[in-house]
N, C-alpha and C positions, 0 to 999 in steps of 0.2 A: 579934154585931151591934155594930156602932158608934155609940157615943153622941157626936156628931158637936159637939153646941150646949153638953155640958157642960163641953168643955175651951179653956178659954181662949178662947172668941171671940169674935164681936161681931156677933150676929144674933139675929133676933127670930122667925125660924123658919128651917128647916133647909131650905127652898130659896132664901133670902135670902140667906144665910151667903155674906159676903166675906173675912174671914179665917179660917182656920182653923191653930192651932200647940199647943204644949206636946201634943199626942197621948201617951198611953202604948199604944204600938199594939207587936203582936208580930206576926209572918208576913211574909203577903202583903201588900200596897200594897191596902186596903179598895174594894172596887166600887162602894161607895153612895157613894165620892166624886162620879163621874159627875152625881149629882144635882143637886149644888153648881154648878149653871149661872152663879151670879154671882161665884165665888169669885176673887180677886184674890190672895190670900197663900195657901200652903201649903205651912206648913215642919213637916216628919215626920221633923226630923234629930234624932238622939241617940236613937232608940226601937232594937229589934233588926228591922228589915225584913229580909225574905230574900225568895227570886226575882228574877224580871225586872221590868222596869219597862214597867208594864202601856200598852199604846197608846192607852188609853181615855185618858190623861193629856193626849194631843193635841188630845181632844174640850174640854177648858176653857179657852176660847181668850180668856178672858178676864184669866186668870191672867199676873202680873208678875214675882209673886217664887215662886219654889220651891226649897225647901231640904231634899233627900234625903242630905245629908253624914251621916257616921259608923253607917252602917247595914254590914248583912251582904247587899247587895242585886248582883245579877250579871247575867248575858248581857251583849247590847250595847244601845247607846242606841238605842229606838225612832226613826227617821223620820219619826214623827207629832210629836215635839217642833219640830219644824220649823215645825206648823201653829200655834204659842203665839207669834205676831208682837206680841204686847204685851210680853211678855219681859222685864223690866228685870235680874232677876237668876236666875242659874239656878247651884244648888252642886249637885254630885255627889262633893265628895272622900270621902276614906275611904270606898269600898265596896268591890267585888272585878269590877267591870266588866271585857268584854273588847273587843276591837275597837278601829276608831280610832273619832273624835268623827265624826259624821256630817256628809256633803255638806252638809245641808239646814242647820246652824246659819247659814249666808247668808242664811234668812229671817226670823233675829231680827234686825232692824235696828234695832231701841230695845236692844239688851242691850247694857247697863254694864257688869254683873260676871259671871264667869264663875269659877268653883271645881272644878280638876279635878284637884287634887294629890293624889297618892296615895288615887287611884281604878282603879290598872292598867288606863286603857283604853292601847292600843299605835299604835302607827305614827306614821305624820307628821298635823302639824295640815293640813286639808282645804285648798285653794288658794282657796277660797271664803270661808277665817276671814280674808283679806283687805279681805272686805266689810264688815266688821264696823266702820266709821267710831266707833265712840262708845263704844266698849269700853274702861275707864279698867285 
């Protein structure tokens, strides 16, 4: 179970929670995130994650920043991250990702930053990372 409110964040109960960081989380990428309907930050980097990166992540559409860097975390990037159009920043370096970046990044239109260095996703950037006006 995850103790969501005791680490590092800033909420006065556990379906309020807007940000959520410093995690000591081991495995899988936790379900009771879902909950977190108002969540705006969640950064899970530097913990040991393993798996895929669950598509429930798509469902927090409120979310700005997410920072999944320096995990042991793999498959390919869900197509539901597509549906996180708040976006301001999204890391994935250091994991063991495969595939290219998906088509759908076109529907972050706020994303600033982007972190995919030594991440092993492959191929060429999407003709869509085009769209991406504001990407510094």
């Amino acid at each position: 179970m995850l103790s969501i409110c005791y680490a590092n964040t800033y909420c006065s109960s556990i379906c309020s929670c807007r940000r959520v960081y410093a995690l000591d989380v081991v495995g899988q990428i936790p379900a009771e995130l879902l909950n977190l309907t108002y969540l705006t930050v969640l950064d899970l980097s530097q913990n040991y994650l393993t798996g895929s990166l669950p598509a429930f992540l798509g469902k927090l559409t409120r979310l700005q920043y997410l920072s999944l860097s320096i995990n042991a975390l793999t498959g390919v990037l869900p197509s539901e991250l597509g549906n996180l159009k708040n976006r301001i920043s999204l890391y994935v370096s250091t994991n063991k990702f495969v595939g290219p970046l998906p088509e759908v990044v076109e529907n972050l239109t706020k994303l600033e930053q982007l972190y995919i260095d030594s991440c092993c996703l492959s191929g060429e950037l999407p003709s869509s990372f085009s769209k991406l006006k504001i990407l510094k």
